[in-house]
N, C-alpha and C positions, 0 to 999 in steps of 0.2 A: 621182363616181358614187355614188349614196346612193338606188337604187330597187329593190333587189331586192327578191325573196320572203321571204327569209329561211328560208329550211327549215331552214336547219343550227343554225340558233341564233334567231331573233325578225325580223320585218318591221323592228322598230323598233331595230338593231342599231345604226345610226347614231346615235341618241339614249343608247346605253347609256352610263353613265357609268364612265371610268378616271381616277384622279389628280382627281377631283369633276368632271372636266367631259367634256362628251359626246364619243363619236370624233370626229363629223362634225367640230368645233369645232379638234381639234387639226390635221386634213387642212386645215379652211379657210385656218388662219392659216399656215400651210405656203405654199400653194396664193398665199395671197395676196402673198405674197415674190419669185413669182414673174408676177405680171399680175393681172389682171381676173378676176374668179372667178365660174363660173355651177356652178351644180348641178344634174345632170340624174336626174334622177328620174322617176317614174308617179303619173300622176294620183290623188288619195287615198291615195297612203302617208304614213304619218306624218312625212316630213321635209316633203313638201309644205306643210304647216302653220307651217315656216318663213319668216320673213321675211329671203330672200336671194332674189339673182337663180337662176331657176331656167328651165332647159327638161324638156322631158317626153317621154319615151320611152317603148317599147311595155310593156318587163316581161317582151320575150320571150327574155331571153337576156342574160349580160354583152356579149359580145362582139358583138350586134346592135345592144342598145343604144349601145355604147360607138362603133360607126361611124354611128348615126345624132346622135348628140351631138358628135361634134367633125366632121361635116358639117355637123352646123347653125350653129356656133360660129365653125369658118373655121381657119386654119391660119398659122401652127403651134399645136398646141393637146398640151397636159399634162391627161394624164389620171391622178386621183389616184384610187382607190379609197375610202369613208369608214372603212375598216377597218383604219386602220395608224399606228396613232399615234400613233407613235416615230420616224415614217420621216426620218433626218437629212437637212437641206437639201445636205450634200455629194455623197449618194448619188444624190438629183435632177440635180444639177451634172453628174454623172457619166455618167446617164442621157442629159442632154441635149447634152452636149459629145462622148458616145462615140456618138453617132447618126451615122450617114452614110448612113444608108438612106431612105426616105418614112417607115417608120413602124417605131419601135423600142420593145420591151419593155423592162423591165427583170425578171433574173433575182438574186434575193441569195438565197447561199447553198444554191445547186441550186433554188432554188421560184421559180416565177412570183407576182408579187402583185397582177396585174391593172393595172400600175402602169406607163404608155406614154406617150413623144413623138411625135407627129403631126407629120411636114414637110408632107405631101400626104396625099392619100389611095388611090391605089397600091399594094393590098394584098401585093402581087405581090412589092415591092421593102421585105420586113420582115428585120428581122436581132434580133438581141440583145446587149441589153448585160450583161454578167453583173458582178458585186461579189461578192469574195467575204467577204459577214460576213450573219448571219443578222437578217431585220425582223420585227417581232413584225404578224403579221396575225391579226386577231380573226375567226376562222371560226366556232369552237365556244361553249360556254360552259365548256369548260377551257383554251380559248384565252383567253378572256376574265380567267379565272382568273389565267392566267400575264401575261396583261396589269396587272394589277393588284399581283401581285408585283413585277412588274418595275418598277412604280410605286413603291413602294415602297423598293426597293432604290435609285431614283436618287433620291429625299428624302432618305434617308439616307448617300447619298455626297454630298450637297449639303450636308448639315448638317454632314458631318465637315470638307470643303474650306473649312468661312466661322469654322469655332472655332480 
């Protein structure tokens, strides 16, 4: 999901840059670990400009959007938000193995991330799966902030592991 408004922080939040490369970029390669990867977005936003498979959505809502995109898409369908990441592919694992319902969130850390498995589409039959360790989600730009510290911090634990 990479087409909001952006009010809380920039339209082109997707495109912002942590660790030198854009969010959208670390969700896709995530994203792609696990299937086929579309991006749904709105028409003229700036990720549209992108050269990936894309569908397109109203703009009117995460959670309008996000059922009219994994209705287009087909089932089961992973829904990543462009805004997280960090997000570890075990915590996805977790998400998708602790699902027993049609359609399951995922909670880490008491927060929602926007971040759900699609069995069907059966809103009716939604549960949670919670984790408990906290994901770094870029809302603000002192989220962004703390995103980038955190960047930070794991170059530097990576540098001390390889000397």
């Amino acid at each position: 999901m990479a087409g909001g408004r952006g009010r809380r922080l920039s339209p082109s939040k997707p495109l912002l840059r942590v660790c030198g490369r854009r969010l959208i970029d670390w969700v896709y390669d995530l994203a792609e670990e696990f299937g086929s990867v579309v991006v749904a977005t709105c028409p003229g936003h700036p990720v549209d400009r992108l050269k990936v498979d894309k569908i397109y959505t109203s703009g009117a809502g995460y959670e309008e959007d996000v059922v009219k995109a994994v209705r287009t898409v087909g089932f089961p369908a992973l829904v990543l938000p462009a805004d997280v990441p960090f997000l570890p592919k075990e915590i996805v694992f977790s998400l998708i193995s602790g699902c027993k319902t049609e359609v399951c969130t995922l909670k880490a850390g008491g927060k929602f991330l926007g971040v759900s498995y699609w069995r069907g589409d059966k809103l009716e039959l939604y549960s949670q799966v919670e984790v408990e360790r906290e994901i770094t989600n870029v809302n603000s730009w002192y989220d962004l902030h703390l995103a980038r510290v955190q960047c930070r911090k794991l170059v530097l634990e990576g540098c001390k592991g390889g000397v």
